[in-house]
PDB file of N, CA, C and O in Angstrom, chain B, residues numbered from 101:
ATOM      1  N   UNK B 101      38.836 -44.719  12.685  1.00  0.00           N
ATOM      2  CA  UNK B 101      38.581 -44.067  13.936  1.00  0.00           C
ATOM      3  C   UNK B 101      38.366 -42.569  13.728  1.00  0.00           C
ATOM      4  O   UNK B 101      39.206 -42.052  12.991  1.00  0.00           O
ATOM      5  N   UNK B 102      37.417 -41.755  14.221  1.00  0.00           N
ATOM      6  CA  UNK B 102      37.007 -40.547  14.242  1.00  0.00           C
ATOM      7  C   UNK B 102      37.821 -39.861  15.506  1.00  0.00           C
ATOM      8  O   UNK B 102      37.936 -40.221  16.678  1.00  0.00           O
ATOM      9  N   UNK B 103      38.339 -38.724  14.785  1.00  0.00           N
ATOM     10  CA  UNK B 103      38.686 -37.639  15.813  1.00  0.00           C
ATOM     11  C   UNK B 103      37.746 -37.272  16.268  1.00  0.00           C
ATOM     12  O   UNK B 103      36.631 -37.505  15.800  1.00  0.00           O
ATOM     13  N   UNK B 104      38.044 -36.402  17.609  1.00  0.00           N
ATOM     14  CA  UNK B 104      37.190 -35.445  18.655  1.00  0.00           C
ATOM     15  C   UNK B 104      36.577 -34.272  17.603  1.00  0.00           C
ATOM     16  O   UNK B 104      35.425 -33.839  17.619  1.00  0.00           O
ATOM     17  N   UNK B 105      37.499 -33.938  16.825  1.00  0.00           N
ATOM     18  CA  UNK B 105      36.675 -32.773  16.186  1.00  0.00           C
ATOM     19  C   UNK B 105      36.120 -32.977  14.789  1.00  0.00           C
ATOM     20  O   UNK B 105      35.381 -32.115  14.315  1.00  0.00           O
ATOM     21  N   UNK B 106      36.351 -33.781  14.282  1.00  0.00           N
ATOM     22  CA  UNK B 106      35.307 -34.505  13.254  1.00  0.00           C
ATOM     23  C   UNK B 106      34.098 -34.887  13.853  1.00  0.00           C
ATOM     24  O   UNK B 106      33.072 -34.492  13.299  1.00  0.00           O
ATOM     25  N   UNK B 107      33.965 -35.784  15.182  1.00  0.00           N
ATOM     26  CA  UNK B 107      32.824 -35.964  15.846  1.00  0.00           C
ATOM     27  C   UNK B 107      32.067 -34.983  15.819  1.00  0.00           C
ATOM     28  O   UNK B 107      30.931 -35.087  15.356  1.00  0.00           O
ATOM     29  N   UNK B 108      32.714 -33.430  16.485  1.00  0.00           N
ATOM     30  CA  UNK B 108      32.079 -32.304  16.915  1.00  0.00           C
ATOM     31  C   UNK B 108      31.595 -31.674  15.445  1.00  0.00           C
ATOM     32  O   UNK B 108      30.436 -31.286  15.298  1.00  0.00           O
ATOM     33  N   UNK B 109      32.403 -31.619  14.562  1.00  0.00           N
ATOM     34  CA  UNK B 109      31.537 -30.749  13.199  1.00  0.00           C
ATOM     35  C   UNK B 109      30.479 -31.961  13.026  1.00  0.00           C
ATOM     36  O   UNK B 109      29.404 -31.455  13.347  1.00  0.00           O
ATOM     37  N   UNK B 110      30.244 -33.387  12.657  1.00  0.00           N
ATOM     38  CA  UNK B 110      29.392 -33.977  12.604  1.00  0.00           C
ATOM     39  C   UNK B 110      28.554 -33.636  13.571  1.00  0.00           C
ATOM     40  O   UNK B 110      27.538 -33.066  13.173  1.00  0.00           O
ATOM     41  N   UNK B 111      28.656 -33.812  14.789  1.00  0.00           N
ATOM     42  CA  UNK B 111      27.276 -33.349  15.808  1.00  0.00           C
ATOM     43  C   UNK B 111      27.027 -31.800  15.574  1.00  0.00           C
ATOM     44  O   UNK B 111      26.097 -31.148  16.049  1.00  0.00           O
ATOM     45  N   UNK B 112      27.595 -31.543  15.111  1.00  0.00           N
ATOM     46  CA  UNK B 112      27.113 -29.842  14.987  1.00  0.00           C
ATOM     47  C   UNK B 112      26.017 -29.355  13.529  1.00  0.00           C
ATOM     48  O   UNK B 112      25.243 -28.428  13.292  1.00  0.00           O
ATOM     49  N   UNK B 113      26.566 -30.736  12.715  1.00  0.00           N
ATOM     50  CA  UNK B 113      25.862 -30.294  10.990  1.00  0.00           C
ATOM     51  C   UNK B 113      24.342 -31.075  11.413  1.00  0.00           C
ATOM     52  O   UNK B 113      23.260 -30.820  10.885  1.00  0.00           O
ATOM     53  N   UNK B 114      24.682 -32.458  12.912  1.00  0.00           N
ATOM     54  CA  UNK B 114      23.206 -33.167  12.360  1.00  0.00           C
ATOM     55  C   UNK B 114      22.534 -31.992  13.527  1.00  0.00           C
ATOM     56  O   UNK B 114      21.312 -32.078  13.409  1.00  0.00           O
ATOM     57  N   UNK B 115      22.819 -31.136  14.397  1.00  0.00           N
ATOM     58  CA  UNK B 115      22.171 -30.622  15.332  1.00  0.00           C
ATOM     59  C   UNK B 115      21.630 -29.168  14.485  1.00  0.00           C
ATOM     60  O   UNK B 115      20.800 -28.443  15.034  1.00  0.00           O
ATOM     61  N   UNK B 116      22.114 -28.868  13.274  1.00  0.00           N
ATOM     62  CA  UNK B 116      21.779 -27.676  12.196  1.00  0.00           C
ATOM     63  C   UNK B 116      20.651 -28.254  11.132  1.00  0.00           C
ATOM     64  O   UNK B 116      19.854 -27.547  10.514  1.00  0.00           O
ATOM     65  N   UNK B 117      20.747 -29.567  11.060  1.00  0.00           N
ATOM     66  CA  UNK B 117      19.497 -30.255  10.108  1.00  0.00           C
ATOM     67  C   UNK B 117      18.133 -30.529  11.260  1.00  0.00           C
ATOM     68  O   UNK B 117      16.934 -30.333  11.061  1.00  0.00           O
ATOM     69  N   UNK B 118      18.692 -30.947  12.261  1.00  0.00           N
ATOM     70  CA  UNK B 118      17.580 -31.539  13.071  1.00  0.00           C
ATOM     71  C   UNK B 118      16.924 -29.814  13.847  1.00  0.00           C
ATOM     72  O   UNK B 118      15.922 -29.896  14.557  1.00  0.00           O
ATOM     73  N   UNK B 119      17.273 -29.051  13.728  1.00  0.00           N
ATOM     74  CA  UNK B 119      17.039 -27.293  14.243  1.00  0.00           C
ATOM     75  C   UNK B 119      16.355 -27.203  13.322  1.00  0.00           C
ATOM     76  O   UNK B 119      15.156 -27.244  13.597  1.00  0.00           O
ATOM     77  N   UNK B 120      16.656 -27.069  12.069  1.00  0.00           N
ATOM     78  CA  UNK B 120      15.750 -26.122  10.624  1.00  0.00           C
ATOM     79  C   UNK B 120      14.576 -26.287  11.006  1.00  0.00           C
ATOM     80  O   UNK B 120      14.013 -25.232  11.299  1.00  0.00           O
ATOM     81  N   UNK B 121      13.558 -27.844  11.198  1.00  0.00           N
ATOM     82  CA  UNK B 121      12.083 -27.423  11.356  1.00  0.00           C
ATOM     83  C   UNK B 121      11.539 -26.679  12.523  1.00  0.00           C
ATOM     84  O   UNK B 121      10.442 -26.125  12.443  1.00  0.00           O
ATOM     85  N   UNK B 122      12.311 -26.641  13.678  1.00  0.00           N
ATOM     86  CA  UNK B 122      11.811 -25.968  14.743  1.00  0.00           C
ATOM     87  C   UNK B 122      11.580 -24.504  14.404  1.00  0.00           C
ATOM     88  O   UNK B 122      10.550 -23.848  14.559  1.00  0.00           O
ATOM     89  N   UNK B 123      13.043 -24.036  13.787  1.00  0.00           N
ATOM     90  CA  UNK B 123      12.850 -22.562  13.159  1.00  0.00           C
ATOM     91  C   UNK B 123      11.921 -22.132  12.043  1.00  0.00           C
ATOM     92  O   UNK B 123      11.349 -21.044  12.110  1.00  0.00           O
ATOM     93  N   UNK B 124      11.793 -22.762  11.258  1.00  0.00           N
ATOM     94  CA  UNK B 124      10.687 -22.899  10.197  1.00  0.00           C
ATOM     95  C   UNK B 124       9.003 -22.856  10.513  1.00  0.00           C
ATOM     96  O   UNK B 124       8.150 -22.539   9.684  1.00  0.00           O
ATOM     97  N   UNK B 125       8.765 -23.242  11.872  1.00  0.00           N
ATOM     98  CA  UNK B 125       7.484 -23.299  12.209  1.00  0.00           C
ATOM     99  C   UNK B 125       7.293 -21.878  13.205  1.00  0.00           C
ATOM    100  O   UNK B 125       7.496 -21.813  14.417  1.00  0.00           O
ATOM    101  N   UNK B 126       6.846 -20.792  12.296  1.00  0.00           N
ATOM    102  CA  UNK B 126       6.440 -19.642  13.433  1.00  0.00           C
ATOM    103  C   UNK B 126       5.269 -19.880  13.706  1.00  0.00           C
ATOM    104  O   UNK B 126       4.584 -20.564  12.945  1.00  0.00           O
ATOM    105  N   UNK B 127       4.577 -19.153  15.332  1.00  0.00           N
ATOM    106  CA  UNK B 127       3.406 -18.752  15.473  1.00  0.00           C
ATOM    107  C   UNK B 127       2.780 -17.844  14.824  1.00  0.00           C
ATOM    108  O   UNK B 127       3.617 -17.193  14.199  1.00  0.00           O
ATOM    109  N   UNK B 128       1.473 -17.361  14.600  1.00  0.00           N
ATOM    110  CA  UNK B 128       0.832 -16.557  13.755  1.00  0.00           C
ATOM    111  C   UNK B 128       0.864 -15.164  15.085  1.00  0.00           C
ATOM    112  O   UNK B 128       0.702 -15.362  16.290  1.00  0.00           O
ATOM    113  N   UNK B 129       1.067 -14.074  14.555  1.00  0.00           N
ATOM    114  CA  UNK B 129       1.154 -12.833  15.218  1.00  0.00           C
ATOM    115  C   UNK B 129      -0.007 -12.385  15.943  1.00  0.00           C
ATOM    116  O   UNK B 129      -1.025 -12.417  15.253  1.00  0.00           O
ATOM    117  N   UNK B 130      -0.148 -12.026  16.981  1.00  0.00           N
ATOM    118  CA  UNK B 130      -1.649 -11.889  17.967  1.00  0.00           C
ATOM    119  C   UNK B 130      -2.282 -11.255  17.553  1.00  0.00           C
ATOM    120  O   UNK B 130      -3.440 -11.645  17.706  1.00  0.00           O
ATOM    121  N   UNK B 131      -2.175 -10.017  16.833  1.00  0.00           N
ATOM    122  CA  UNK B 131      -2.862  -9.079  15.818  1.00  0.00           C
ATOM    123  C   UNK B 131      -2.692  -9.390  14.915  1.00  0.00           C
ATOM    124  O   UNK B 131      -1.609  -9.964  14.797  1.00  0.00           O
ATOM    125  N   UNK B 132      -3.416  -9.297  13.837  1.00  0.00           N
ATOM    126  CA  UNK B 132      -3.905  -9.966  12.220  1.00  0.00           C
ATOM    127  C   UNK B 132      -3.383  -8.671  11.428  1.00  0.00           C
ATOM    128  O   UNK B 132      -3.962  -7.590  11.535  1.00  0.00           O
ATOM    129  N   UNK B 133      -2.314  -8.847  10.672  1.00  0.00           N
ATOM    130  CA  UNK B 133      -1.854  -7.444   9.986  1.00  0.00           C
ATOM    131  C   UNK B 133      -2.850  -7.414   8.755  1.00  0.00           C
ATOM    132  O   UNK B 133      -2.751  -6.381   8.093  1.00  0.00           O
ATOM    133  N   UNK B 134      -3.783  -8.323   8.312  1.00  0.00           N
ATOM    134  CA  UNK B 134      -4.165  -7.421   7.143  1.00  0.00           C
ATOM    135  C   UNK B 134      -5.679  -6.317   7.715  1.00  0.00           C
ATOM    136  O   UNK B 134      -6.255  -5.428   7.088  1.00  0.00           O
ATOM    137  N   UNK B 135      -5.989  -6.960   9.403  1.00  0.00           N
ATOM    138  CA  UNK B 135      -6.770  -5.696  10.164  1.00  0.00           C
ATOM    139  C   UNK B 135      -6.508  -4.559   9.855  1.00  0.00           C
ATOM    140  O   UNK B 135      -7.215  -3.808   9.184  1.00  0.00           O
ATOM    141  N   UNK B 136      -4.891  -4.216  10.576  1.00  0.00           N
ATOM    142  CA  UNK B 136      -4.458  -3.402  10.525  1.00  0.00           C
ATOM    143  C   UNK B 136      -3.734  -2.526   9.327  1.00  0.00           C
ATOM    144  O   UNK B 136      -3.155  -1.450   9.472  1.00  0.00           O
ATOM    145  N   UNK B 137      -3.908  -3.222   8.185  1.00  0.00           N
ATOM    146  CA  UNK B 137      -3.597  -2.249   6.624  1.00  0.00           C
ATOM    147  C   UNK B 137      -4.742  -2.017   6.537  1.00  0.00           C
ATOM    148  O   UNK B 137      -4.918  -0.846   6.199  1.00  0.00           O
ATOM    149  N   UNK B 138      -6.146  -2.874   6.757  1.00  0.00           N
ATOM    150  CA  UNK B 138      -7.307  -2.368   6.544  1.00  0.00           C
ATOM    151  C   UNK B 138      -7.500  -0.797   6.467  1.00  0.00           C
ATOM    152  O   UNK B 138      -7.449  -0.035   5.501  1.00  0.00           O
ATOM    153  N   UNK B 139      -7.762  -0.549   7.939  1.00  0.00           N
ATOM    154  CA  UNK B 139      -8.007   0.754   8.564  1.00  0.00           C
ATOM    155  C   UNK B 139      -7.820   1.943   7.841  1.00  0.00           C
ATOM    156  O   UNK B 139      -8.720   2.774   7.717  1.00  0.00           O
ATOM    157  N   UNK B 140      -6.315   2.112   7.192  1.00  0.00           N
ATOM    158  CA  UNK B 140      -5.936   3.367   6.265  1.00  0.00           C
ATOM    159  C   UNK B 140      -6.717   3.277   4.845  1.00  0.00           C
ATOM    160  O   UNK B 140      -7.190   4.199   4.182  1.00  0.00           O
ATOM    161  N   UNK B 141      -6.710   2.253   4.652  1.00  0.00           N
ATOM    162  CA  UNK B 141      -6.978   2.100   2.933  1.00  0.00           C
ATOM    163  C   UNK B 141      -8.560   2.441   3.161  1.00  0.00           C
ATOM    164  O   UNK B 141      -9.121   2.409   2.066  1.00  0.00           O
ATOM    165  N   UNK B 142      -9.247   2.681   3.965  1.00  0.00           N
ATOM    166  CA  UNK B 142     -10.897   2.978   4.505  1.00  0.00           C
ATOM    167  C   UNK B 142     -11.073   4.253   3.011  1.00  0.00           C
ATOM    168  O   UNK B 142     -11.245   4.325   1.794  1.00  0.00           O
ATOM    169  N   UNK B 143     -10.926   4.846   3.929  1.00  0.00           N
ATOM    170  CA  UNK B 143     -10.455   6.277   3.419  1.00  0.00           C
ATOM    171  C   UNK B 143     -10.781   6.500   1.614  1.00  0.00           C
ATOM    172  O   UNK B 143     -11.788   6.873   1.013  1.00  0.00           O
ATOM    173  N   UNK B 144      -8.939   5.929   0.992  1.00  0.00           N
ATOM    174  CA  UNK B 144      -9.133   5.845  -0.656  1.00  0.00           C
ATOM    175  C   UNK B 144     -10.428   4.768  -0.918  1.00  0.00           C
ATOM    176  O   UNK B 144     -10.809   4.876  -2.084  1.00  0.00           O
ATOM    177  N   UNK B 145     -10.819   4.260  -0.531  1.00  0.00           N
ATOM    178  CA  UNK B 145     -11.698   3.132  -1.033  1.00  0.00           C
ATOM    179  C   UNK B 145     -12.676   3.977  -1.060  1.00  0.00           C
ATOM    180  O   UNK B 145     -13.309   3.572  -2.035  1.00  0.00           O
ATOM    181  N   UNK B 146     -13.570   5.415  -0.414  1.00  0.00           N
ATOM    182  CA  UNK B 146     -14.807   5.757  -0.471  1.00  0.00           C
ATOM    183  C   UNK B 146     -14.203   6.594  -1.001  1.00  0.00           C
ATOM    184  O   UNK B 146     -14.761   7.567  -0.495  1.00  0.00           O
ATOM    185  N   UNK B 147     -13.325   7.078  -1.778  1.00  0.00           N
ATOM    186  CA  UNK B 147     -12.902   8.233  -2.493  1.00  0.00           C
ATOM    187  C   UNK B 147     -13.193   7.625  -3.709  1.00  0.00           C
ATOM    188  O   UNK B 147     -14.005   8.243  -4.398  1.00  0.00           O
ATOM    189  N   UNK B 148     -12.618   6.257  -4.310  1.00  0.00           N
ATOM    190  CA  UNK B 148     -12.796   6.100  -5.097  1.00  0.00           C
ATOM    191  C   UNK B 148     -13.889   5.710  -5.516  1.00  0.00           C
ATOM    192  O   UNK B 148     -14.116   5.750  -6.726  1.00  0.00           O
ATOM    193  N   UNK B 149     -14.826   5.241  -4.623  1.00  0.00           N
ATOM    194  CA  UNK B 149     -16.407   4.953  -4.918  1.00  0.00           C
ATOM    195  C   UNK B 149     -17.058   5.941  -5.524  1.00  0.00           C
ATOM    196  O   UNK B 149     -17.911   5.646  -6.362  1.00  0.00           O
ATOM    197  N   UNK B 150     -16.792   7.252  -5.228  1.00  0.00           N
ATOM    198  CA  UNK B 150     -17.730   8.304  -5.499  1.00  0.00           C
ATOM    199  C   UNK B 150     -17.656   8.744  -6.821  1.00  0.00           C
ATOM    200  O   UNK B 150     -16.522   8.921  -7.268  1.00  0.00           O
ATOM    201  N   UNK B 151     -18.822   9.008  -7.704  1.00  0.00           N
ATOM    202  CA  UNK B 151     -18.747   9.380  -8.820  1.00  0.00           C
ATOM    203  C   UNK B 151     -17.943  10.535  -9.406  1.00  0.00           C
ATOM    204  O   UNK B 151     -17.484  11.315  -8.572  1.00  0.00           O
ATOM    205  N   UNK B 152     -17.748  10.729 -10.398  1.00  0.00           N
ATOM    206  CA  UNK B 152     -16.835  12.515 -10.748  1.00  0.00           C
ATOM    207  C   UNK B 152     -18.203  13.179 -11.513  1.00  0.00           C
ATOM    208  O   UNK B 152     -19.001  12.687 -12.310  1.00  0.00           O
ATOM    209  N   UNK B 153     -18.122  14.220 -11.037  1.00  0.00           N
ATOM    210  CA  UNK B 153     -19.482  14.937 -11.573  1.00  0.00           C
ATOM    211  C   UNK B 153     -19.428  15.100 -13.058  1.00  0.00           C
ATOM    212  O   UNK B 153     -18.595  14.268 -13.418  1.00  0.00           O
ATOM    213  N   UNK B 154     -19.943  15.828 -14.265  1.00  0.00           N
ATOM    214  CA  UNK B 154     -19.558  16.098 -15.266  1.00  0.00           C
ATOM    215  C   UNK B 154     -18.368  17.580 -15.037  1.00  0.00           C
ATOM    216  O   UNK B 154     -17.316  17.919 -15.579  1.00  0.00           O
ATOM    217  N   UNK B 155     -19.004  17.990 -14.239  1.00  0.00           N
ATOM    218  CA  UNK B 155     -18.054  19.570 -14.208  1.00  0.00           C
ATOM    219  C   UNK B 155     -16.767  19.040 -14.091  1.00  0.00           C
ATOM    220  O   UNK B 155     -15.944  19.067 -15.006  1.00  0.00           O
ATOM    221  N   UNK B 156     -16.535  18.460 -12.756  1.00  0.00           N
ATOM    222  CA  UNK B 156     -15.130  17.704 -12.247  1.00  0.00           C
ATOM    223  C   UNK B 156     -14.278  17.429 -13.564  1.00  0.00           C
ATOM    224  O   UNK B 156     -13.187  17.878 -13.915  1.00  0.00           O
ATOM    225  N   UNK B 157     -15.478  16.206 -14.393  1.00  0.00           N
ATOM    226  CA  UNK B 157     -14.002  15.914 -15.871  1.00  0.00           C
ATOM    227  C   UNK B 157     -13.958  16.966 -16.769  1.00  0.00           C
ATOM    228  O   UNK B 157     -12.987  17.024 -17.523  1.00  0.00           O
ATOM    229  N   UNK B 158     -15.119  18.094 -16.855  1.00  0.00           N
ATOM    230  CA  UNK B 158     -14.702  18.660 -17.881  1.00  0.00           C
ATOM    231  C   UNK B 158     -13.505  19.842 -17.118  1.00  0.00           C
ATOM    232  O   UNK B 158     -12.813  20.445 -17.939  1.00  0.00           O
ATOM    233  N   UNK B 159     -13.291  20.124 -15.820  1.00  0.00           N
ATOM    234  CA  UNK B 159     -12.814  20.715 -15.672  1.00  0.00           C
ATOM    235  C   UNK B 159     -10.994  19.985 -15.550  1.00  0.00           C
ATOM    236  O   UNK B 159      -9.965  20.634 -15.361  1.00  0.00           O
ATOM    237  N   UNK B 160     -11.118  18.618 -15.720  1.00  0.00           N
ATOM    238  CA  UNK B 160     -10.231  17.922 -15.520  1.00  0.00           C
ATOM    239  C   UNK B 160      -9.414  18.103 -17.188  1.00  0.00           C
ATOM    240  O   UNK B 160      -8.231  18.218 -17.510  1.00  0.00           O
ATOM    241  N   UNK B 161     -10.742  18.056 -18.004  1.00  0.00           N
ATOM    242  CA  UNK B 161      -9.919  17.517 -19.330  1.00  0.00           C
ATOM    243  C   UNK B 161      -9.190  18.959 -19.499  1.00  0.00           C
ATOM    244  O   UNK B 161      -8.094  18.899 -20.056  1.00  0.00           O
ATOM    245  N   UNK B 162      -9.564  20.035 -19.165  1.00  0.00           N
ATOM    246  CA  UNK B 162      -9.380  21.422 -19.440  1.00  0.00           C
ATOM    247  C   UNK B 162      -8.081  22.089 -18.783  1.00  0.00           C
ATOM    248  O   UNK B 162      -7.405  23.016 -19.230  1.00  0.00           O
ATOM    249  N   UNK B 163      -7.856  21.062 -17.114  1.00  0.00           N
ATOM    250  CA  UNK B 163      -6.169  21.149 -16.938  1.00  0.00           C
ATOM    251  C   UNK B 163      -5.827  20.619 -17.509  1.00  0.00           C
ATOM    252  O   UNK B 163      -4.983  21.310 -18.078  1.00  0.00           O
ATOM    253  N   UNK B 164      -5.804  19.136 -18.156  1.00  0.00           N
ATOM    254  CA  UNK B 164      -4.958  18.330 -19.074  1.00  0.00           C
ATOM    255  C   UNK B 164      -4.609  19.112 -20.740  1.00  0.00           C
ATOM    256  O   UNK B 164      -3.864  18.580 -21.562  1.00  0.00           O
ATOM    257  N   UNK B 165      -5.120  20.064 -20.905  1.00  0.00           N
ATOM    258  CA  UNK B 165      -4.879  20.668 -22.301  1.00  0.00           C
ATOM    259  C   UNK B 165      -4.261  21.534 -22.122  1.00  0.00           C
ATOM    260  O   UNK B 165      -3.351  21.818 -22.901  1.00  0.00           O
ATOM    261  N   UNK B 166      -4.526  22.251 -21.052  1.00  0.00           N
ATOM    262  CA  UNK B 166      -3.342  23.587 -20.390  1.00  0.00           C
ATOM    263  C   UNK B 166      -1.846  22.714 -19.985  1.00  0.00           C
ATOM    264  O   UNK B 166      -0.788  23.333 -19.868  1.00  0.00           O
ATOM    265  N   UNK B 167      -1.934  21.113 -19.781  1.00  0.00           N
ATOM    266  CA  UNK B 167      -0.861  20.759 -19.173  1.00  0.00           C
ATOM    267  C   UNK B 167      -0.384  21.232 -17.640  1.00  0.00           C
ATOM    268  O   UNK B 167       0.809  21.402 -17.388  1.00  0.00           O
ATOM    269  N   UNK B 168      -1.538  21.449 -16.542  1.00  0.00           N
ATOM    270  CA  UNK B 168      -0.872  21.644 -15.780  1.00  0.00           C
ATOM    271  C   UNK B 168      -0.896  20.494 -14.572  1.00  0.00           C
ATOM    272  O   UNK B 168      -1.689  19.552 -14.572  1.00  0.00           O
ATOM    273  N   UNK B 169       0.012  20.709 -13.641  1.00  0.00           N
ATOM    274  CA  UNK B 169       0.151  19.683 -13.056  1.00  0.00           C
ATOM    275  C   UNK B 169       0.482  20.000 -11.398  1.00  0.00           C
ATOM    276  O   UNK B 169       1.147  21.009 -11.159  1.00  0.00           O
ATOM    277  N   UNK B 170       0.031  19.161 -10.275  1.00  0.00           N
ATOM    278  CA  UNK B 170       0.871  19.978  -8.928  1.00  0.00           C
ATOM    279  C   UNK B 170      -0.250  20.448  -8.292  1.00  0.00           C
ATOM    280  O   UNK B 170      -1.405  20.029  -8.217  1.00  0.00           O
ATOM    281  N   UNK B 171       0.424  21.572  -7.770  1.00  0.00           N
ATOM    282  CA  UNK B 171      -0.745  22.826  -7.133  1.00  0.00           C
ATOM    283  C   UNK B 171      -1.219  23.109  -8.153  1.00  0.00           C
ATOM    284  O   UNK B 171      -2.263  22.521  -8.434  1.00  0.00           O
ATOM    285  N   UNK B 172      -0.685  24.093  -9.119  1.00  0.00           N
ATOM    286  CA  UNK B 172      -1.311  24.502  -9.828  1.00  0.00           C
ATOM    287  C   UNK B 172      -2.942  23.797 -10.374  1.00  0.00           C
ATOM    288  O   UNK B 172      -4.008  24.385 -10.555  1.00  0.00           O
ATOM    289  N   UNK B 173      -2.581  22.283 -10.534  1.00  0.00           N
ATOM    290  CA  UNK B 173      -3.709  21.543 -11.008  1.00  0.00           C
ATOM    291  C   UNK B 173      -4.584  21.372 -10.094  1.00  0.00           C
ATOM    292  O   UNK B 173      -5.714  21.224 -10.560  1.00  0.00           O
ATOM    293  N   UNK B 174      -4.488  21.316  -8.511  1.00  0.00           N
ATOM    294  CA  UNK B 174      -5.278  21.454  -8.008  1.00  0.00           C
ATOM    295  C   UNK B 174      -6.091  22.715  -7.838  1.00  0.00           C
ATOM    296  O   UNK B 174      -7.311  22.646  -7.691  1.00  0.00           O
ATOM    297  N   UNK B 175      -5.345  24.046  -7.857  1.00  0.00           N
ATOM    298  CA  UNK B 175      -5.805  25.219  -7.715  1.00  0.00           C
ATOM    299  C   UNK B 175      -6.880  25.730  -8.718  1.00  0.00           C
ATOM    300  O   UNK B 175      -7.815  26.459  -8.385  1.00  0.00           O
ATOM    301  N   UNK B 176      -6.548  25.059 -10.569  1.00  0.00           N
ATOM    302  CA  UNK B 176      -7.124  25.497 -11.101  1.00  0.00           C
ATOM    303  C   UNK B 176      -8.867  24.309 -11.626  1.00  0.00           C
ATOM    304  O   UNK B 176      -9.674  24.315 -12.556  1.00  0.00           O
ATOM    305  N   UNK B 177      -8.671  23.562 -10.477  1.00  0.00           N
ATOM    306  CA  UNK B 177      -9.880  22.153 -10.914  1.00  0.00           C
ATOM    307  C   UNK B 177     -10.235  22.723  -9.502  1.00  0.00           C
ATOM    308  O   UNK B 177     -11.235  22.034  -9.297  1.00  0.00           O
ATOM    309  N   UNK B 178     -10.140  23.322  -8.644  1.00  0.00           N
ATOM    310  CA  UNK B 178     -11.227  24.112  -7.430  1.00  0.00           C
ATOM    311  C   UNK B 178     -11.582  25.308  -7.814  1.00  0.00           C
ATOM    312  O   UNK B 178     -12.704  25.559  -7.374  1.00  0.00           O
ATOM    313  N   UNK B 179     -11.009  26.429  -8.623  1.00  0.00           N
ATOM    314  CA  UNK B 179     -11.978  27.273  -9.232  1.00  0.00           C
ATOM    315  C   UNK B 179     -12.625  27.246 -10.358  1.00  0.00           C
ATOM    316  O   UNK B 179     -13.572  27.986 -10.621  1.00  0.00           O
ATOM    317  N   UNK B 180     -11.955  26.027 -11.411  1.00  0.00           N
ATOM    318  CA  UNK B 180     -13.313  25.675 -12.302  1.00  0.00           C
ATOM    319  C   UNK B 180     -14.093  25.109 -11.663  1.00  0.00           C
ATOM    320  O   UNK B 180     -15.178  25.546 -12.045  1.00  0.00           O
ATOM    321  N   UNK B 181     -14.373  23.862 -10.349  1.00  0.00           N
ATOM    322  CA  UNK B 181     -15.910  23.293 -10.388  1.00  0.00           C
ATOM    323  C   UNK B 181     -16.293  24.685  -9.402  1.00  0.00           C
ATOM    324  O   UNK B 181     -17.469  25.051  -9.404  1.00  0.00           O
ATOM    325  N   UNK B 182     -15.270  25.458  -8.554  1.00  0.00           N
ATOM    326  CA  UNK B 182     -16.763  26.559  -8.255  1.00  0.00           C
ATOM    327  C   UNK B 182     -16.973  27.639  -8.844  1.00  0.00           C
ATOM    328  O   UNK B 182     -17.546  28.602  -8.335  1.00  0.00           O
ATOM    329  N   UNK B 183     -16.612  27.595  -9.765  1.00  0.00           N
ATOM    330  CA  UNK B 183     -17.427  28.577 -11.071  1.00  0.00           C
ATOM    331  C   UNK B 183     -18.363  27.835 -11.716  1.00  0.00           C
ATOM    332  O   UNK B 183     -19.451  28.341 -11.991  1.00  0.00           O
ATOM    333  N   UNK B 184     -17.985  26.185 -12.134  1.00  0.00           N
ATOM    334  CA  UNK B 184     -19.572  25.596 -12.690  1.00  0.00           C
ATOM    335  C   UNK B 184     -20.164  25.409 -11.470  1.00  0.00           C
ATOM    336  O   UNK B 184     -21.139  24.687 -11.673  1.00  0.00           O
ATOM    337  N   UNK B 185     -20.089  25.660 -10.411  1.00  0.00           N
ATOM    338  CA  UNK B 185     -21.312  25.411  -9.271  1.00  0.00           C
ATOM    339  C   UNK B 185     -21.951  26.754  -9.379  1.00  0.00           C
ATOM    340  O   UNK B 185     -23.161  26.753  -9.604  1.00  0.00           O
ATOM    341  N   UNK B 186     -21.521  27.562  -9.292  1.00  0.00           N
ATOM    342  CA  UNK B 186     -21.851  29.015  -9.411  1.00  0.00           C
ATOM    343  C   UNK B 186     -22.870  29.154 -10.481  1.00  0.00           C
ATOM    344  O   UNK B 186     -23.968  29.704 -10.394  1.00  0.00           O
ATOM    345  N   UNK B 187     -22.292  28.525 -11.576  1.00  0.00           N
ATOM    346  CA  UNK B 187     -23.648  28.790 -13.052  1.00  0.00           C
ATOM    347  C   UNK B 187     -24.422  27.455 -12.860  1.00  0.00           C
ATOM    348  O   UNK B 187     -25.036  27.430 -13.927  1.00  0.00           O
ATOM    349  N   UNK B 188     -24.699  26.616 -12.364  1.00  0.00           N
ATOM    350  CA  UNK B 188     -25.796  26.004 -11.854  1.00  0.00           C
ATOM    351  C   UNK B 188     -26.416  26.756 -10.638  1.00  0.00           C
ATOM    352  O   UNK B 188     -27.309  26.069 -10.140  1.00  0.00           O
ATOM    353  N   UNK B 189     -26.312  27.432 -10.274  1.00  0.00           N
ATOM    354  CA  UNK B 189     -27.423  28.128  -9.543  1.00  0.00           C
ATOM    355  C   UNK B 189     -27.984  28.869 -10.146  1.00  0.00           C
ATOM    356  O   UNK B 189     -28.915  29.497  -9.643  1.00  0.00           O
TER     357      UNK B 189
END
């Protein structure tokens, strides 16, 4: 003979097996998230399309031998390509 509360943990473990697939089945979200990662990544994707001029790497390889890095590396790869823009004119 089964107790009242043996009954109840039994109805409670088959009502936790017979639940799992209901919870297991989500709807798909009304907006499509890989839309919306789209949008930002726009951006690097035509950055990276674009060619590097020759000036750009040589002015690139030329911070990499000085070792610099940061601002600095940006500061000094915008007045080397406009100094080689400058001597192409």
């Amino acid at each position: 003979m089964m107790t009242i509360s043996s009954r109840a943990a039994a109805t409670a473990l088959a009502s936790l097996l017979l639940m799992s697939p209901v919870f297991a089945q989500t709807t798909a979200p009304t907006t499509p998230a890989p839309a919306a990662k789209a949008a930002p990544m726009a951006p690097a994707e035509k950055k990276a399309a674009k060619p590097r001029t020759a000036a750009s790497l040589e002015c690139s390889k030329e911070a990499d031998a000085k070792g610099v890095h940061g601002k600095e590396r940006k500061k000094l790869m915008s007045e080397c390509k406009k100094a080689a823009a400058d001597k192409a004119k």
